[in-house]
Jmol script that loads the backbone (N, CA, C; Angstrom):
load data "model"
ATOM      1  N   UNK A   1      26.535 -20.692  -6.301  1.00  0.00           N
ATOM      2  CA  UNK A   1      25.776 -19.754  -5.491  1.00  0.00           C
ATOM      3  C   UNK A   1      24.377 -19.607  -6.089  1.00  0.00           C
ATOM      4  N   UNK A   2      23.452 -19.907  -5.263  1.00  0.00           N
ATOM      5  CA  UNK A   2      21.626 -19.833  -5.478  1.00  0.00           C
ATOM      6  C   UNK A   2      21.682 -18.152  -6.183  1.00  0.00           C
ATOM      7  N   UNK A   3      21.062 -17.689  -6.643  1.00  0.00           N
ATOM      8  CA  UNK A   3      20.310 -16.423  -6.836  1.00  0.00           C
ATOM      9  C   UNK A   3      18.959 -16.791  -6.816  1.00  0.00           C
ATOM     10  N   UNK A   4      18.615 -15.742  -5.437  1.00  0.00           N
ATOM     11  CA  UNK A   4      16.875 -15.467  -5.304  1.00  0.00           C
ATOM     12  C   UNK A   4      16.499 -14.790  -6.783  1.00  0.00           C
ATOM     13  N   UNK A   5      15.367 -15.593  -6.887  1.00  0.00           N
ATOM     14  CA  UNK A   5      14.094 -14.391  -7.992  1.00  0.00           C
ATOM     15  C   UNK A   5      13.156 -14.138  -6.800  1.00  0.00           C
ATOM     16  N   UNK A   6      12.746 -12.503  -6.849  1.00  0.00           N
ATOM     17  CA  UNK A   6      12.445 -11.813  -6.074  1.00  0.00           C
ATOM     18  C   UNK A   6      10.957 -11.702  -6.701  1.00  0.00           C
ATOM     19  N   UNK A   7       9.767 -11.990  -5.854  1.00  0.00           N
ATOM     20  CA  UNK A   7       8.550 -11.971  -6.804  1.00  0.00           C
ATOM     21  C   UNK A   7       7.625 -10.260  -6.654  1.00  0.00           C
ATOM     22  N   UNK A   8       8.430  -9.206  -7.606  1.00  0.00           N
ATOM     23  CA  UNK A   8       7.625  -7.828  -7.083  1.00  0.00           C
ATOM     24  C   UNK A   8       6.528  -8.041  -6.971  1.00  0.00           C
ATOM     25  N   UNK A   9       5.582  -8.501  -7.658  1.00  0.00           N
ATOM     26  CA  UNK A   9       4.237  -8.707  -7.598  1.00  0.00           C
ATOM     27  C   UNK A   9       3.845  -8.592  -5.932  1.00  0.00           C
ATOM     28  N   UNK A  10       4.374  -9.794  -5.558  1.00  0.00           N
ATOM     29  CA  UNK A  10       4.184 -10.369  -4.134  1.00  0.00           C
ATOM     30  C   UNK A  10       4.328  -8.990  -2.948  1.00  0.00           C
ATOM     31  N   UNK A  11       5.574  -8.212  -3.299  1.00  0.00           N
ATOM     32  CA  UNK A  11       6.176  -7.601  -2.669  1.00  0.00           C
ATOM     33  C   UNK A  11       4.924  -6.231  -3.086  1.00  0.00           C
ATOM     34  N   UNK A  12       4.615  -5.955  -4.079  1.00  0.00           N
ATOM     35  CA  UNK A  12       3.902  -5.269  -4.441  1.00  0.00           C
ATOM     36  C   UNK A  12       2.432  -4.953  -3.374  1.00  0.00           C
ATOM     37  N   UNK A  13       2.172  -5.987  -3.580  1.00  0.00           N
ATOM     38  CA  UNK A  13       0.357  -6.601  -3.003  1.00  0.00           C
ATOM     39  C   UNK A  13       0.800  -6.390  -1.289  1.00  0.00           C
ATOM     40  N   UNK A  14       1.550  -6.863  -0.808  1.00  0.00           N
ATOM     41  CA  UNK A  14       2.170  -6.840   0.471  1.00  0.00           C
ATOM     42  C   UNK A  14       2.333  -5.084   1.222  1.00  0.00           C
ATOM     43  N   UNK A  15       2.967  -4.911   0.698  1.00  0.00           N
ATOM     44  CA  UNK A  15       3.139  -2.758   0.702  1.00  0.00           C
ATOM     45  C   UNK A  15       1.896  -2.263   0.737  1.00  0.00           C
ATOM     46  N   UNK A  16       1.341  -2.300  -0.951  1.00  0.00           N
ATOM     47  CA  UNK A  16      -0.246  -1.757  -0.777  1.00  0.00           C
ATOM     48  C   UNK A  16      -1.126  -1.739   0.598  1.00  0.00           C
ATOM     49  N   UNK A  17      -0.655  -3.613   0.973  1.00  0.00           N
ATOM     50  CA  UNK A  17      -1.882  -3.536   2.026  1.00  0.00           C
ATOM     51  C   UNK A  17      -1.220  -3.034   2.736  1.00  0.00           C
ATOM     52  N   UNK A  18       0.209  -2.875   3.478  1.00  0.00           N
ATOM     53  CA  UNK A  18       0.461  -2.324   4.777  1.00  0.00           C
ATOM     54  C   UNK A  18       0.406  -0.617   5.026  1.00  0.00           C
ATOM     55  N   UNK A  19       0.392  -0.257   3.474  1.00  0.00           N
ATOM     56  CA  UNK A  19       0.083   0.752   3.372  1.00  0.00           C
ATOM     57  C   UNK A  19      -1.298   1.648   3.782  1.00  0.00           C
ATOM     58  N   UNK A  20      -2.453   0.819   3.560  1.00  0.00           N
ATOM     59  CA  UNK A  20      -3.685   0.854   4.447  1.00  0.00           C
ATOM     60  C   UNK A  20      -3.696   1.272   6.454  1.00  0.00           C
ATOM     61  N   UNK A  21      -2.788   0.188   6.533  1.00  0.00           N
ATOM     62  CA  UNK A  21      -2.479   0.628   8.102  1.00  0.00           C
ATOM     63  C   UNK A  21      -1.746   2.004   8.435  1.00  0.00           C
ATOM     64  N   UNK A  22      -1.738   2.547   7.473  1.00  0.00           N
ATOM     65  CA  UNK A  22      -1.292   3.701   8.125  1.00  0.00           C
ATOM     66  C   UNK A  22      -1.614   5.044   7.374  1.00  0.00           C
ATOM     67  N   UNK A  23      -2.521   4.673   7.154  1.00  0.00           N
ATOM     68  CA  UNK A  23      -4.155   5.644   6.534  1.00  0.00           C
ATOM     69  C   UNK A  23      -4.559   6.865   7.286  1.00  0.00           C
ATOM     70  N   UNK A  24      -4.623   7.940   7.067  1.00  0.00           N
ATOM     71  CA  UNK A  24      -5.106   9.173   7.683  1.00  0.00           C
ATOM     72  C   UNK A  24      -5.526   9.518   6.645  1.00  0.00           C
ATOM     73  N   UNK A  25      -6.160  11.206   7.165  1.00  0.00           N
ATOM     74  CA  UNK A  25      -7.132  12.442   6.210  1.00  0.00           C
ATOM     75  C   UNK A  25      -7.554  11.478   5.075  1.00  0.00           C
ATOM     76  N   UNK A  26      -7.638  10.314   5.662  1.00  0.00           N
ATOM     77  CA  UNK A  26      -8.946   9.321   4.406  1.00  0.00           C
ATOM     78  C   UNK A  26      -8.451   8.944   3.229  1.00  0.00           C
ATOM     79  N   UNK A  27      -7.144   9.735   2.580  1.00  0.00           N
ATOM     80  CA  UNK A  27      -6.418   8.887   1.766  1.00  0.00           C
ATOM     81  C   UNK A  27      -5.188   9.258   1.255  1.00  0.00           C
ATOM     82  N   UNK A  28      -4.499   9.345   2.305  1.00  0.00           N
ATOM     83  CA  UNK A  28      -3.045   9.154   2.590  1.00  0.00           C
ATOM     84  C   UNK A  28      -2.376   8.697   3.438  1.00  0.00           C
ATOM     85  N   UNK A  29      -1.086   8.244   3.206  1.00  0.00           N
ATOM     86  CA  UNK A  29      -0.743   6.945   4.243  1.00  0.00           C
ATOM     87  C   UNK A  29       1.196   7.417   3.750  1.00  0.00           C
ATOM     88  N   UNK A  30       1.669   6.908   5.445  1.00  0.00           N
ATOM     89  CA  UNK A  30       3.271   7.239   4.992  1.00  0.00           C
ATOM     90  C   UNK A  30       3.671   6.242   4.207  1.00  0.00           C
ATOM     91  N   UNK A  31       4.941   7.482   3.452  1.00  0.00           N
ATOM     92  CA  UNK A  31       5.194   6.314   2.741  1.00  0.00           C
ATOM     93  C   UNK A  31       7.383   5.994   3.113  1.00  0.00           C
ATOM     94  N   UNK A  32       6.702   5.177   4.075  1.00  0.00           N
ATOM     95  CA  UNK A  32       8.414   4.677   4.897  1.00  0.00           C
ATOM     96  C   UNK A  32       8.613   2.978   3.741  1.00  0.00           C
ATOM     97  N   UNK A  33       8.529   2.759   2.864  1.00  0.00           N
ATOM     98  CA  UNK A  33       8.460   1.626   2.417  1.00  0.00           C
ATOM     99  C   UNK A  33       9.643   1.987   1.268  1.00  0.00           C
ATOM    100  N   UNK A  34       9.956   0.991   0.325  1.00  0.00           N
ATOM    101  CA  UNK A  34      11.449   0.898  -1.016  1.00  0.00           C
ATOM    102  C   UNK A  34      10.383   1.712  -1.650  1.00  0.00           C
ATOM    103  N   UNK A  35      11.688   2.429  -2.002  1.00  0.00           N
ATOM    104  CA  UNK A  35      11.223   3.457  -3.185  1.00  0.00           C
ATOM    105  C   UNK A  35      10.773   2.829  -4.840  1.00  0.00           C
ATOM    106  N   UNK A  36      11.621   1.826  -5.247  1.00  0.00           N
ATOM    107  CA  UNK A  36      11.285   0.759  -6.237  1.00  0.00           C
ATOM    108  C   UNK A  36       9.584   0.500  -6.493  1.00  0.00           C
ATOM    109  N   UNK A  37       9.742  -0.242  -4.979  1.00  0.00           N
ATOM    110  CA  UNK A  37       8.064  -0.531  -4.993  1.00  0.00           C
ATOM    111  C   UNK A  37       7.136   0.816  -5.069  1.00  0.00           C
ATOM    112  N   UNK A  38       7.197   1.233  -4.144  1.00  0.00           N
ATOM    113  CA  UNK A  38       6.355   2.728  -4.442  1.00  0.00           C
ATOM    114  C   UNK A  38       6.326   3.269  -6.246  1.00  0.00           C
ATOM    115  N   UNK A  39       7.304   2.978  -6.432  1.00  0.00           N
ATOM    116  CA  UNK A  39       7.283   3.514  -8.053  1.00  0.00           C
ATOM    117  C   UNK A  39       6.438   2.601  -8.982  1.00  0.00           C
ATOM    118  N   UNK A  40       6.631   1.571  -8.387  1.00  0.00           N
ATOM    119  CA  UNK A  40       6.023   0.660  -9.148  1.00  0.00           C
ATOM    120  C   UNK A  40       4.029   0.643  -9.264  1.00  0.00           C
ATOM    121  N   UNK A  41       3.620   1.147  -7.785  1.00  0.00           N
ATOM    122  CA  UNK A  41       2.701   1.454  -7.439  1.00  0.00           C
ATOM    123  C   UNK A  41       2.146   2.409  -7.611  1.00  0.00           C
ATOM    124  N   UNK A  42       3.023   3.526  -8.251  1.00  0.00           N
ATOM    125  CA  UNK A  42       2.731   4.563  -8.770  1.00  0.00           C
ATOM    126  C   UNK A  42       2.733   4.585 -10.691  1.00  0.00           C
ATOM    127  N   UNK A  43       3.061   3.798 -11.273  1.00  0.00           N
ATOM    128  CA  UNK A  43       3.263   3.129 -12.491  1.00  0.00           C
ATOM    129  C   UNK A  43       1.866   2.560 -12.621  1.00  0.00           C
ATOM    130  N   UNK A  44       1.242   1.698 -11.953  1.00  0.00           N
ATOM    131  CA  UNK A  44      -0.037   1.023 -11.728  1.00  0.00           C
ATOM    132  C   UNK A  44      -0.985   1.883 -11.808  1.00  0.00           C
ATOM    133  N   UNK A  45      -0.934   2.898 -10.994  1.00  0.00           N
ATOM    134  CA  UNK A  45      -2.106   3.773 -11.080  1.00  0.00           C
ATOM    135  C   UNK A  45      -2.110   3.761  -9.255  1.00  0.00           C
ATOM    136  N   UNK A  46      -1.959   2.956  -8.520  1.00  0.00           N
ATOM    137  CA  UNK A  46      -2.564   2.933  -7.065  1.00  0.00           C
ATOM    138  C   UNK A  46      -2.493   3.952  -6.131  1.00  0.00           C
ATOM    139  N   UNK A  47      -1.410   5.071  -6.506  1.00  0.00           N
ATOM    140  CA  UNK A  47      -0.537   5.649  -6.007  1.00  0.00           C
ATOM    141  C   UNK A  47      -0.516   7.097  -6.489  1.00  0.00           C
ATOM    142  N   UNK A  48      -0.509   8.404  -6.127  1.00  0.00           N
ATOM    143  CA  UNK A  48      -0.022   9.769  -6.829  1.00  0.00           C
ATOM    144  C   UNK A  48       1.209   9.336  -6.834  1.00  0.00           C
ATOM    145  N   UNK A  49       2.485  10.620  -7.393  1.00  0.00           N
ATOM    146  CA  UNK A  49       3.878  10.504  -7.664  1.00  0.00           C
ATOM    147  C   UNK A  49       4.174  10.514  -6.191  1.00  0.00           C
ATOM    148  N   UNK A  50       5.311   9.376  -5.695  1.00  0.00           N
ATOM    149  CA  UNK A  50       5.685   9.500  -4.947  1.00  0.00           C
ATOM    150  C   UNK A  50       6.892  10.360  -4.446  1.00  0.00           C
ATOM    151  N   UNK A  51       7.016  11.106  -5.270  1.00  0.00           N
ATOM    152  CA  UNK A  51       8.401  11.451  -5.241  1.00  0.00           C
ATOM    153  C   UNK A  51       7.916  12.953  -4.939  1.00  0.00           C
ATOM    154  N   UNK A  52       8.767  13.480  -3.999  1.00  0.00           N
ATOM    155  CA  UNK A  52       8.665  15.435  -3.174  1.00  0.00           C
ATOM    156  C   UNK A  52       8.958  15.056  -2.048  1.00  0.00           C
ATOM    157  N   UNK A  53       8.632  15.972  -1.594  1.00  0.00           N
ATOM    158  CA  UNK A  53       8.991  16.587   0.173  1.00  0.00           C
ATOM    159  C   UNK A  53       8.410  15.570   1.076  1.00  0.00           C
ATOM    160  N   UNK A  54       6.648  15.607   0.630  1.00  0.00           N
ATOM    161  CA  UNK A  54       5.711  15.017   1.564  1.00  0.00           C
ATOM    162  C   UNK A  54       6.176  13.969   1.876  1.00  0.00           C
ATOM    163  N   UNK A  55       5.340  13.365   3.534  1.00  0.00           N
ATOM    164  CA  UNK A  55       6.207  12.286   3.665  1.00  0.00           C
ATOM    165  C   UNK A  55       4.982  11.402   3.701  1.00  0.00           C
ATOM    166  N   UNK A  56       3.820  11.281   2.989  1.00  0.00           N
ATOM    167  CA  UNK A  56       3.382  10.436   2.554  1.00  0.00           C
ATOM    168  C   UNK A  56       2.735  10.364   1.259  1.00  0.00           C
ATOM    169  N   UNK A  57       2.331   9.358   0.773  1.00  0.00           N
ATOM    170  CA  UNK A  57       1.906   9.329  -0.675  1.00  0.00           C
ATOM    171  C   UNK A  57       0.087   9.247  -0.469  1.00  0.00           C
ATOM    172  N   UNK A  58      -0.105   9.820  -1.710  1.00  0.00           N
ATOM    173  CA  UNK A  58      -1.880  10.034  -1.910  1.00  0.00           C
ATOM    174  C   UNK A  58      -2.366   8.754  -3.001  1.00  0.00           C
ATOM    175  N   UNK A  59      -3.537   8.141  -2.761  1.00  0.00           N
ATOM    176  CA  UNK A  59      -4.105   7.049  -2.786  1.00  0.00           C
ATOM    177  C   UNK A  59      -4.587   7.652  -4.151  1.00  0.00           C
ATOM    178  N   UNK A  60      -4.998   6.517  -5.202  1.00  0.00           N
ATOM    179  CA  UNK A  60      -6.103   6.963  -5.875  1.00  0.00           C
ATOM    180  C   UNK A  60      -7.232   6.263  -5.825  1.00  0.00           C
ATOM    181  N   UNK A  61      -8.242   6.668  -6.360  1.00  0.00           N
ATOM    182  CA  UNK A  61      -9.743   5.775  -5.948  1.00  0.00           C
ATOM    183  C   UNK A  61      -9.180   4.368  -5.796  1.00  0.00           C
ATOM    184  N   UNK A  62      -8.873   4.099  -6.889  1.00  0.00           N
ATOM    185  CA  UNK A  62      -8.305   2.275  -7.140  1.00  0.00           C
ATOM    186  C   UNK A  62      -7.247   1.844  -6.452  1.00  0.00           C
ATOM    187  N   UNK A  63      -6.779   2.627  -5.933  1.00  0.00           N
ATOM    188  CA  UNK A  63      -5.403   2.613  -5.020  1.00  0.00           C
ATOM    189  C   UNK A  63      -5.977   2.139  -3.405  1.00  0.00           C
ATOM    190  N   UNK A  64      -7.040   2.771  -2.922  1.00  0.00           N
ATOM    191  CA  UNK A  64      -7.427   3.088  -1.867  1.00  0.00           C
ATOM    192  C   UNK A  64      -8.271   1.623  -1.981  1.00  0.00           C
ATOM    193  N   UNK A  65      -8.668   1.649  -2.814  1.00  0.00           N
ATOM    194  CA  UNK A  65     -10.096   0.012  -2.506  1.00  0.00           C
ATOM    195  C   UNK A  65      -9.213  -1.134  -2.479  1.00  0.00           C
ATOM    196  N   UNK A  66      -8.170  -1.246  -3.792  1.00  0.00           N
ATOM    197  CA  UNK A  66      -6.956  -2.476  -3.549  1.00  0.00           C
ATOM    198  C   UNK A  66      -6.552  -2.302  -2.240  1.00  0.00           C
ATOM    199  N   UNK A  67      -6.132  -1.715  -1.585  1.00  0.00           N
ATOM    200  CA  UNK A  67      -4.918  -1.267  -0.395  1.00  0.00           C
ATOM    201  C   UNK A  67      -5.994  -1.897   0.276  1.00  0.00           C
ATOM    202  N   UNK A  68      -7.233  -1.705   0.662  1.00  0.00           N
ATOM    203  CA  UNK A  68      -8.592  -2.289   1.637  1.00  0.00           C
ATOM    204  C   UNK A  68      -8.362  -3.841   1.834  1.00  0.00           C
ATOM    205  N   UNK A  69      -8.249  -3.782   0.240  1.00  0.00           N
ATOM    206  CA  UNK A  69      -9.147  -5.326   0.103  1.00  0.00           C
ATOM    207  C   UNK A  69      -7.227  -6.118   0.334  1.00  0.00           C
ATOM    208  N   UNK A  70      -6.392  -5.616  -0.102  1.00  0.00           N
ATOM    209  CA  UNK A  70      -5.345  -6.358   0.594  1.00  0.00           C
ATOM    210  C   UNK A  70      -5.117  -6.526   1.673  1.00  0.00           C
ATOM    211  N   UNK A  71      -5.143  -5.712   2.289  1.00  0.00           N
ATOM    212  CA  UNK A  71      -5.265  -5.697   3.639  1.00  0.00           C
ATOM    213  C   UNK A  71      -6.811  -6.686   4.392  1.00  0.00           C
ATOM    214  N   UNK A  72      -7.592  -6.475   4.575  1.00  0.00           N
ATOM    215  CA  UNK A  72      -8.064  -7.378   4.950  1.00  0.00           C
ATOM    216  C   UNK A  72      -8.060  -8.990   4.468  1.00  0.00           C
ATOM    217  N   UNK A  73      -7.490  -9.230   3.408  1.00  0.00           N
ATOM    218  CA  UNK A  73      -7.349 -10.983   2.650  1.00  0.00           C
ATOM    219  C   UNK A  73      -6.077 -11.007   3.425  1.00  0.00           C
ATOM    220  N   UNK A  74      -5.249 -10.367   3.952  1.00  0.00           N
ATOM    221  CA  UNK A  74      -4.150 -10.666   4.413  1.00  0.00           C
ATOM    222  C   UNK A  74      -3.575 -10.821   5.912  1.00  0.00           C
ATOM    223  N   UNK A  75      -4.663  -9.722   6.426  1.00  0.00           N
ATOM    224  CA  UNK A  75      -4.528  -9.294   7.972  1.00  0.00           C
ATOM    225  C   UNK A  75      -5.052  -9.252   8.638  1.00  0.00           C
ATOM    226  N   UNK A  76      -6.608  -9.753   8.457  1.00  0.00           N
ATOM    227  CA  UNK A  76      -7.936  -9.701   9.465  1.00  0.00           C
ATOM    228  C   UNK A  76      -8.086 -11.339   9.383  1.00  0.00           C
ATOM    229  N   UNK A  77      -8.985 -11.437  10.573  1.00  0.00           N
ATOM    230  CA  UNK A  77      -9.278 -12.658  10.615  1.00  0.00           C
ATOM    231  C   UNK A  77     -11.217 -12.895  10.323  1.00  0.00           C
ATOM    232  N   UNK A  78     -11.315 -13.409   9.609  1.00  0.00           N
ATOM    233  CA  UNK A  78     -12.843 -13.738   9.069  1.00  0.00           C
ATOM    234  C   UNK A  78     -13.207 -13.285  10.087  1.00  0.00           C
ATOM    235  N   UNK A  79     -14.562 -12.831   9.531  1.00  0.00           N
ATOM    236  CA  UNK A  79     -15.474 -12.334  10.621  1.00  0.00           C
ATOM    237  C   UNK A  79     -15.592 -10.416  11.691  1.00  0.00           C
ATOM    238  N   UNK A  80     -14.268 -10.496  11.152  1.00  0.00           N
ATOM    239  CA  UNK A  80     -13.863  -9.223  11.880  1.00  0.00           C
ATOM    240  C   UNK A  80     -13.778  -8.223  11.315  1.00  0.00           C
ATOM    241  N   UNK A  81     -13.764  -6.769  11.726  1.00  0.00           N
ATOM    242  CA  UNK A  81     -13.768  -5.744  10.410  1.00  0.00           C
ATOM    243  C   UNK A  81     -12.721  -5.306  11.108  1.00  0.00           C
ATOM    244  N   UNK A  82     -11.507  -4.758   9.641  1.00  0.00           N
ATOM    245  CA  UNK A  82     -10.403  -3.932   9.472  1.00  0.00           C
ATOM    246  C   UNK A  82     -10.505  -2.866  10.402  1.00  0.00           C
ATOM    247  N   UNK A  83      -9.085  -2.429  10.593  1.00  0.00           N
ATOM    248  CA  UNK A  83      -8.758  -0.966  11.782  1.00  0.00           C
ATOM    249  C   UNK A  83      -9.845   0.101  11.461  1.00  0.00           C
ATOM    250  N   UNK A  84     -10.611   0.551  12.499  1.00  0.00           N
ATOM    251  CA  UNK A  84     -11.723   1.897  12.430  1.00  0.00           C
ATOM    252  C   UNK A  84     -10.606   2.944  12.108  1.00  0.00           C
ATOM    253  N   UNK A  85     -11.063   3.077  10.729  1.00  0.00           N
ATOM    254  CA  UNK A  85      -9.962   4.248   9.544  1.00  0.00           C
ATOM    255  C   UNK A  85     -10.211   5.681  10.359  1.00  0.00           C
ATOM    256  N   UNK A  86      -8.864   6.331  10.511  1.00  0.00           N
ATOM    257  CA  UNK A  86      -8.528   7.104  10.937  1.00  0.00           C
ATOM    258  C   UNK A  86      -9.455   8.412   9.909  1.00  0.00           C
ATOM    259  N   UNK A  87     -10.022   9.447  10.817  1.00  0.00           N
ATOM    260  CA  UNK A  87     -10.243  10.528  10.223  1.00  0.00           C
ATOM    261  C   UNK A  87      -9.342  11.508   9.611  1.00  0.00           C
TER     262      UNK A  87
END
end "model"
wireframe off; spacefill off
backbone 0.3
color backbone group
């Protein structure tokens, strides 16, 4: 029987950016994603504690510019600018 190696990194960079898409009050975004990863993202710095009530997590400066820039290397097509960020 194969066993997958699972690359967090990958899985990591992937979240961040989708995490962008769902961006409000300018820097917070839900957080419906594995709790693992979120922790992990919160370990990094990218992230406040994810863990309480709220049902989304708060960005930090460096959190918020990675989450950008993943998101567009991943989901825009040259030339085009990223979703007009929600107020």
């Amino acid at each position: 029987m194969n066993t997958l190696t699972i690359n967090t990194e990958a899985i990591d960079e992937a979240v961040l950016a989708l995490l962008y898409l769902t961006l409000h009050d300018h820097f917070r975004a839900w957080k419906g994603f594995d709790w693992d990863t979120l922790n992990r993202l919160y370990e990094r710095g990218f992230i406040g504690d994810p863990v309480g009530k709220a049902k989304s997590i708060v960005f930090t400066e460096e959190g918020l510019r990675e989450s950008e820039r993943l998101f567009k290397q991943y989901f825009t097509v040259s030339g085009e600018k990223p979703l007009a960020n929600q107020a």
